[in-house]
C-alpha positions as CSV (number, residue, x, y, z in Angstrom):
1,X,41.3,13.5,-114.9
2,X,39.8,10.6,-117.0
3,X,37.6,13.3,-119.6
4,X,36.0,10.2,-121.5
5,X,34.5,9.0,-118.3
6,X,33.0,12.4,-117.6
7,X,31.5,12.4,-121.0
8,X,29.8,9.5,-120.7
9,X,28.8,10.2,-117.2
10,X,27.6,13.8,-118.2
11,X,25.7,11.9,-121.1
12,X,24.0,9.4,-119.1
13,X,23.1,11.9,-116.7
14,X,21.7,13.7,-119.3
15,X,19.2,11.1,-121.2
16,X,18.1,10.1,-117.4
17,X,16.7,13.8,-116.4
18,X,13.5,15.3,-118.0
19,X,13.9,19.2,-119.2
20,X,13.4,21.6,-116.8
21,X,10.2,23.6,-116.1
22,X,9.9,27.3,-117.1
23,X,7.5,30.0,-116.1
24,X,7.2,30.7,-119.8
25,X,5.1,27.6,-119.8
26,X,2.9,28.9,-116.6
27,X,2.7,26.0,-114.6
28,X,2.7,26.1,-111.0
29,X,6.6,27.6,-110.7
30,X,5.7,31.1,-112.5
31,X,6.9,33.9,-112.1
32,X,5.4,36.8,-114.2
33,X,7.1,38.8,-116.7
34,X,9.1,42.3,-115.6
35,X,7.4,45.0,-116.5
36,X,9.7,45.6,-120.1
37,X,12.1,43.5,-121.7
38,X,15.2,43.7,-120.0
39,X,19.2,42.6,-120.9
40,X,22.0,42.7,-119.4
41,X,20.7,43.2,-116.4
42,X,21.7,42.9,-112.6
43,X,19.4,40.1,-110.7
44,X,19.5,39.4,-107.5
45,X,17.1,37.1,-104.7
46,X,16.5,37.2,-101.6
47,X,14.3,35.6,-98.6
48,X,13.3,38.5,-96.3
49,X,10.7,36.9,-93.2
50,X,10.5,33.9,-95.0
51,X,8.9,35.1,-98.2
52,X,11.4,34.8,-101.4
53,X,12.0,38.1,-103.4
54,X,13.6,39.0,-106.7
55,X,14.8,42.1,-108.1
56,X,16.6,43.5,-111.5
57,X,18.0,46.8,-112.0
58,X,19.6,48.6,-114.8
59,X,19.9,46.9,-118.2
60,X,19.3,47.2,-121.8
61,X,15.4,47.5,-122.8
62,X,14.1,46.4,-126.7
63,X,15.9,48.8,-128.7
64,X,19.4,48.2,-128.0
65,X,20.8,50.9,-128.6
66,X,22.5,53.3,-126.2
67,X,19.6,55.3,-125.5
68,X,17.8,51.9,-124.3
69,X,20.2,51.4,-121.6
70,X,17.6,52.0,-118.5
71,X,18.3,53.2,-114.4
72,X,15.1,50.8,-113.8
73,X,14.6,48.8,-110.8
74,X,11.7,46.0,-110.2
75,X,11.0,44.2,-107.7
76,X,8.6,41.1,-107.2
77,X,7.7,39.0,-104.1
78,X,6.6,35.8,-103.9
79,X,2.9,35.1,-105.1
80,X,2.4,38.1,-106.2
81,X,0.6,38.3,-110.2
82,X,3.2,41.0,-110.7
83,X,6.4,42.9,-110.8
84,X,6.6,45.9,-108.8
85,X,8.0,49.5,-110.2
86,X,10.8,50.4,-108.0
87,X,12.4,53.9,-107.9
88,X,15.3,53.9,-110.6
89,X,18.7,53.4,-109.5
90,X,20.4,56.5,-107.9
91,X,23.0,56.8,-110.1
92,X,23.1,59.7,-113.1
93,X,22.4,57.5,-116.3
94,X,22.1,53.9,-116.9
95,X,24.6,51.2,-117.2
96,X,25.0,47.7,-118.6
97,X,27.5,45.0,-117.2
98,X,26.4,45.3,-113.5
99,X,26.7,42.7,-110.6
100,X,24.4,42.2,-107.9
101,X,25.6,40.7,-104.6
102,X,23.5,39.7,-101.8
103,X,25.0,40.1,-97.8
104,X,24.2,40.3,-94.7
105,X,20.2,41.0,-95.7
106,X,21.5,43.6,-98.3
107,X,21.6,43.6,-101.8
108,X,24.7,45.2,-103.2
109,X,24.8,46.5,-106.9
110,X,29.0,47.1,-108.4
111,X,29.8,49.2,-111.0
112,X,28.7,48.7,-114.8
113,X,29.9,50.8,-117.9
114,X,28.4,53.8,-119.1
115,X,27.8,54.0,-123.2
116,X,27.7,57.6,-124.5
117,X,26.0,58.5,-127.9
118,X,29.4,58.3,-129.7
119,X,30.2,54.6,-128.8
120,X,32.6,55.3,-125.8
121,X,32.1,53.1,-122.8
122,X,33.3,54.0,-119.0
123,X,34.0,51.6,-116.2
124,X,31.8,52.9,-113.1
125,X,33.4,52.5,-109.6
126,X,30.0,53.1,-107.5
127,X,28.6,50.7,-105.0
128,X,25.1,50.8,-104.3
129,X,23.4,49.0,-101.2
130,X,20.1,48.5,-101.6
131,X,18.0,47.3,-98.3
132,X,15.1,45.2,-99.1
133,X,12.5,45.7,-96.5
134,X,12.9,49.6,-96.8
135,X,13.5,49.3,-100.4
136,X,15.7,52.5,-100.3
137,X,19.1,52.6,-101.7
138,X,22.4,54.1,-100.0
139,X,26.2,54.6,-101.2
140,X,28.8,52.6,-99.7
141,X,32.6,52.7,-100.6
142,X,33.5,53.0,-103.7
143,X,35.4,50.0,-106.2
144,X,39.2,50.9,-106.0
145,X,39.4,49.7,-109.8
146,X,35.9,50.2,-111.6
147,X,34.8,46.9,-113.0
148,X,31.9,45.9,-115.2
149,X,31.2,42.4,-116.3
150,X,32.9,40.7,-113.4
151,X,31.8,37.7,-111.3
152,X,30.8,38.2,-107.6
153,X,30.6,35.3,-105.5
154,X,29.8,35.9,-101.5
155,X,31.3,34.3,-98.6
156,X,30.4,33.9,-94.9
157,X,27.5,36.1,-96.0
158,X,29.6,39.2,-95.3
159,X,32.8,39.4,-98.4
160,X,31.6,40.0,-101.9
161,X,34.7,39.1,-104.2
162,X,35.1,40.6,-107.2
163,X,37.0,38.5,-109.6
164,X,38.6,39.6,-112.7
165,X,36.4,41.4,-115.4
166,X,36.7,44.9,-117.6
167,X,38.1,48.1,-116.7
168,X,37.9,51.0,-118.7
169,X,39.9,49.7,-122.0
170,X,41.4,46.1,-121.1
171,X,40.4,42.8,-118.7
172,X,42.4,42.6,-114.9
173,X,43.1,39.7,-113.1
174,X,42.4,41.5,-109.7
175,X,40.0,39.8,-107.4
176,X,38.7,42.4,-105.1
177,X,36.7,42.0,-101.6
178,X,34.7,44.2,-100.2
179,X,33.7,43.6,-96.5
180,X,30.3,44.2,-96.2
181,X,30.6,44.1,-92.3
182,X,33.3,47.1,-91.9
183,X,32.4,48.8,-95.5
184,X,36.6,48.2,-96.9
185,X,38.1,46.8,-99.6
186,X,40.8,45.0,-100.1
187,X,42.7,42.6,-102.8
188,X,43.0,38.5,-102.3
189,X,45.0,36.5,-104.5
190,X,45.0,37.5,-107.9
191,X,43.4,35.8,-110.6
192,X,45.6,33.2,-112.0
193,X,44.4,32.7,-115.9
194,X,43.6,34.9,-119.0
195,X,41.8,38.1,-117.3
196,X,38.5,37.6,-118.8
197,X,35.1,39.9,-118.8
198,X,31.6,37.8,-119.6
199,X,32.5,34.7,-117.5
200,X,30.5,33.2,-114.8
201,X,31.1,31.6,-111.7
202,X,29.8,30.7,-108.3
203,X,30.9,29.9,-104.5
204,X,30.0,26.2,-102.8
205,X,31.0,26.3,-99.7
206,X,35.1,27.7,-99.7
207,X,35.2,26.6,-103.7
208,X,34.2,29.2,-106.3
209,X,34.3,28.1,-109.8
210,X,34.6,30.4,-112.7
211,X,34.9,30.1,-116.4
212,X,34.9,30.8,-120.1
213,X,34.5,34.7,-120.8
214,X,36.5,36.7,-123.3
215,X,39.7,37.8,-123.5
216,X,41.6,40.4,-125.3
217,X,44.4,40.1,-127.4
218,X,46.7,43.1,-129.0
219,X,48.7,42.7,-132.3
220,X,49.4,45.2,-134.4
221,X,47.3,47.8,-132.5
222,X,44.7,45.8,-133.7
223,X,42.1,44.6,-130.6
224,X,40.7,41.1,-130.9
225,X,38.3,39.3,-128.8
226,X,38.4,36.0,-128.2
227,X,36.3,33.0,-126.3
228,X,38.1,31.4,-123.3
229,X,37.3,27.9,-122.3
230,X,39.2,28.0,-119.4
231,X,37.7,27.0,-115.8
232,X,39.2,27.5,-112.4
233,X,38.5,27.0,-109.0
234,X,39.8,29.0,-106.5
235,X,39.7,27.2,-102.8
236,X,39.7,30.3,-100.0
237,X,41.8,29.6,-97.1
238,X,40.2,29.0,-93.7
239,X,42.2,31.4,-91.5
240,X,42.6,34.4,-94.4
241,X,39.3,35.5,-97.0
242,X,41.9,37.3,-99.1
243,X,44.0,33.8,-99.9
244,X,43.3,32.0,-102.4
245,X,44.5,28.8,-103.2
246,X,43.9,28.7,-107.3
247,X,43.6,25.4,-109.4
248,X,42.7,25.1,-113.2
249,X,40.5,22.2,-113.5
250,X,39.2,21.1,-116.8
251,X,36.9,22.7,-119.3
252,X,33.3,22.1,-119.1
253,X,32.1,19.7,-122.3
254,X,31.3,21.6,-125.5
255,X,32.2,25.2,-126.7
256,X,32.8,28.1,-124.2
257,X,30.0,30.3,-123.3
258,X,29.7,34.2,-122.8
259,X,27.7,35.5,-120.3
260,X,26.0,32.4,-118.8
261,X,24.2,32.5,-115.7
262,X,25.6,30.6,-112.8
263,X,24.8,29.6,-109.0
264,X,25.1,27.4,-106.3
265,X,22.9,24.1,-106.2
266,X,24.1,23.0,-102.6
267,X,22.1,20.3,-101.8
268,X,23.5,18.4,-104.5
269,X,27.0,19.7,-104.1
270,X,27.1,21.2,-107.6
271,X,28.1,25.2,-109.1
272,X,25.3,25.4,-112.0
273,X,26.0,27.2,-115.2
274,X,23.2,27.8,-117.3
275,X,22.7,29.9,-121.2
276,X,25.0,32.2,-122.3
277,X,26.3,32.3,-125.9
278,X,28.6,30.5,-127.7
279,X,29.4,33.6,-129.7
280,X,30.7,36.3,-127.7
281,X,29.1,40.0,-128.7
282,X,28.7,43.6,-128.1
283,X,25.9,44.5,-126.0
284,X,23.2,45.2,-128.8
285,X,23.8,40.8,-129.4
286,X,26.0,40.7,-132.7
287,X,29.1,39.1,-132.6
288,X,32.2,40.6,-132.7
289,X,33.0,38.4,-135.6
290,X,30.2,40.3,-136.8
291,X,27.6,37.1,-137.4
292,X,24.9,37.1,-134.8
293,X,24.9,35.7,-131.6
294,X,22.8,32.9,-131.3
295,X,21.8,31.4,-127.4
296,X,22.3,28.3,-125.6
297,X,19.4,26.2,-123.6
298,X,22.9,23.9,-121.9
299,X,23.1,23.6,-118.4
300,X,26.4,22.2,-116.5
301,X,27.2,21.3,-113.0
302,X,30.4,20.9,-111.7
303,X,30.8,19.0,-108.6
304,X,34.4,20.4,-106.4
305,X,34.5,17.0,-103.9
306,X,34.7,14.9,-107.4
307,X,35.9,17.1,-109.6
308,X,33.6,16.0,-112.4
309,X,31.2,17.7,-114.9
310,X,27.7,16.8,-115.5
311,X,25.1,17.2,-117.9
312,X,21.8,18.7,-116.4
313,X,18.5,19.0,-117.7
314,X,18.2,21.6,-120.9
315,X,16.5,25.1,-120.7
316,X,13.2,24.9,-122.2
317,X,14.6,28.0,-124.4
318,X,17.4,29.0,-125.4
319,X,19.0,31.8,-123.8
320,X,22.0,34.6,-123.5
321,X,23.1,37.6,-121.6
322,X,22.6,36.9,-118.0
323,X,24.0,39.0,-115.4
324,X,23.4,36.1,-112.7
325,X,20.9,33.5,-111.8
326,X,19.3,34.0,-107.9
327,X,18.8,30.7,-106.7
328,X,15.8,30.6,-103.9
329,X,14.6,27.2,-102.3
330,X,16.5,24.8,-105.2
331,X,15.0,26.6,-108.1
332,X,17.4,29.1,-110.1
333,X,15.8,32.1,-111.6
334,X,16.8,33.5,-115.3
335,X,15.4,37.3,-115.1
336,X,15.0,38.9,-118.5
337,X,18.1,38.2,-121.1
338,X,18.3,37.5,-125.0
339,X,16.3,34.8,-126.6
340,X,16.3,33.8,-130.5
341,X,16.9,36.8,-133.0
342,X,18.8,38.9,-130.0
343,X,15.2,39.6,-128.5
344,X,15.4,41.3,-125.3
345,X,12.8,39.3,-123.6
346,X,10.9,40.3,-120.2
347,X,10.3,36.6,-119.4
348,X,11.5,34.7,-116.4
349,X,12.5,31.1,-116.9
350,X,12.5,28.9,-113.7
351,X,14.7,26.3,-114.1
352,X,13.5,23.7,-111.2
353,X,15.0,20.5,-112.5
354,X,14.0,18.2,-109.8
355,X,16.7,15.7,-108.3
356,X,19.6,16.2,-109.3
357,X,22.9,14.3,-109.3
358,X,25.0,14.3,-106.3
């Protein structure tokens, strides 16, 4: 692959494309705050009748601290002024590192970690199924390796796969699929790189794409975490959902990113990442090189059928600790996160950059 061309392409592309709007600026894409300032938190969106839905649940709220992680759930429909209270999430305290997932008209919440008052952190193997027109939650089988900070991408509106992300006290490559349909797991192709927890990633069409994250290294009994600028896309066969045919395909320009939101823009045949951090961190936003983590207003496309990066329009803000980015109608939705300082922030940034590359 010819990387200077890309470059210059991805520069071109982006001195040719104004900045994205934002609903922080309140113009006619809006979407009002959540009800508190919320990290870390699952996001999900959903068209039910027509009319175009969001939700978050769980999360870190303005403190940051273990006692601010939060069971809340919020919901907001389309034109209303408002977020909507939801009953919290059924599960016995809250958690930070979830995924939402949305099939077959249901949203799907996996796992998360648990922090206790002493530090300690536990993977949580529950899956939650949350129907949006009842807005009631029920229990569906359970992970059979409890992940947190993983990717889920959805196929055929019906497989949620899982891939790689934390467990307990180390990073797997696993990529597990759970059948919405028959409520059963199972395991596809392994992950081929670095098992990595943070990273981002999105389906477009058979293709998902998935990069950067963190991964751990051991020496000396001494843990270190590290940035990953690795990107892969994994092509799922045709005839079998659990293969997966696995190709590393260059790193996206600039420094890796932790925690970046990502979706698919299919109309222009791109996977979207967005934010994220160029400093990877503990939950309350300081670095595990112990310097503050600062957040990122870059946005990338990567386009499968030419296997090429782009430049897209800048966020209006920077920001950091996304959980995913619902894509509704072409625009892609940034629900709460970290802004400058590691400020939980209750804003929702629209990111509606127009036309876009193909």
């Amino acid at each position: 692959m010819n990387t200077s061309f890309v470059h210059q392409l991805a520069l071109s592309v982006l001195l040719s494309i104004p900045v994205a709007s934002s609903a922080i600026d309140r113009g006619e894409d809006a979407i009002p705050p959540l009800p508190a300032a919320l990290s870390n938190n699952a996001v999900a969106g959903i068209s039910v009748n027509g009319e175009s839905r969001l939700y978050s649940f769980l999360g870190l709220g303005a403190g940051k601290q273990w006692h601010d992680i939060t069971r809340a759930a919020y919901g907001w429909r389309e034109g209303r002024d408002h977020w909507r209270e939801l009953p919290p999430v059924p599960v016995s305290q809250g958690r930070l590192a979830s995924i939402a997932a949305v099939a077959g008209g249901n949203i799907y919440l996996f796992g998360g970690y648990t922090v206790a008052e002493d530090g300690h952190e536990v993977s949580t193997p529950e899956v939650l199924r949350f129907d949006p027109i009842s807005e009631t939650w029920s229990t569906v089988l359970a992970m059979p390796v409890p992940v947190d900070d993983s990717v889920a991408v959805v196929l055929e509106d019906r497989y949620i796969y899982l891939v790689s992300g934390w467990h307990m006290d180390r990073n797997v490559a696993l990529v597990q699929v759970y059948d919405s349909l028959e409520d059963r797991w199972a395991q596809a192709t392994p992950f081929p790189g670095e098992p990595v927890f943070g990273h981002a990633g999105a389906l477009l069409a058979r293709s998902m794409v998935i990069c950067d994250g963190v991964i751990l290294t051991v020496r000396d009994r001494k843990r270190d975490f590290a940035a990953s600028d690795a990107c892969w896309r994994g092509d799922i066969h045709a005839d079998d959902p659990l293969r997966i045919e696995w190709l590393r395909i260059a790193s996206h320009p600039g420094p890796p990113r932790y925690r970046m939101g990502a979706a698919a823009a299919v109309e222009h045949g791109l996977v979207v990442f967005a934010g994220g951090s160029e400093n990877p961190y503990n939950y309350d936003g300081m670095g595990y090189d112990g310097q503050p983590s600062l957040g990122s207003a870059r946005v990338q496309g990567y386009n499968p059928a030419h296997n090429q990066w782009l430049a897209l329009p800048l966020l209006p803000i920077p920001s950091m600790d996304h959980r995913g980015m619902p894509v509704i109608d072409g625009k892609f939705y940034l629900i709460g996160g970290m802004r400058d300082n590691q400020q939980v922030a209750a804003d929702v940034i629209v990111y509606a950059p127009g036309e876009l590359p193909q």
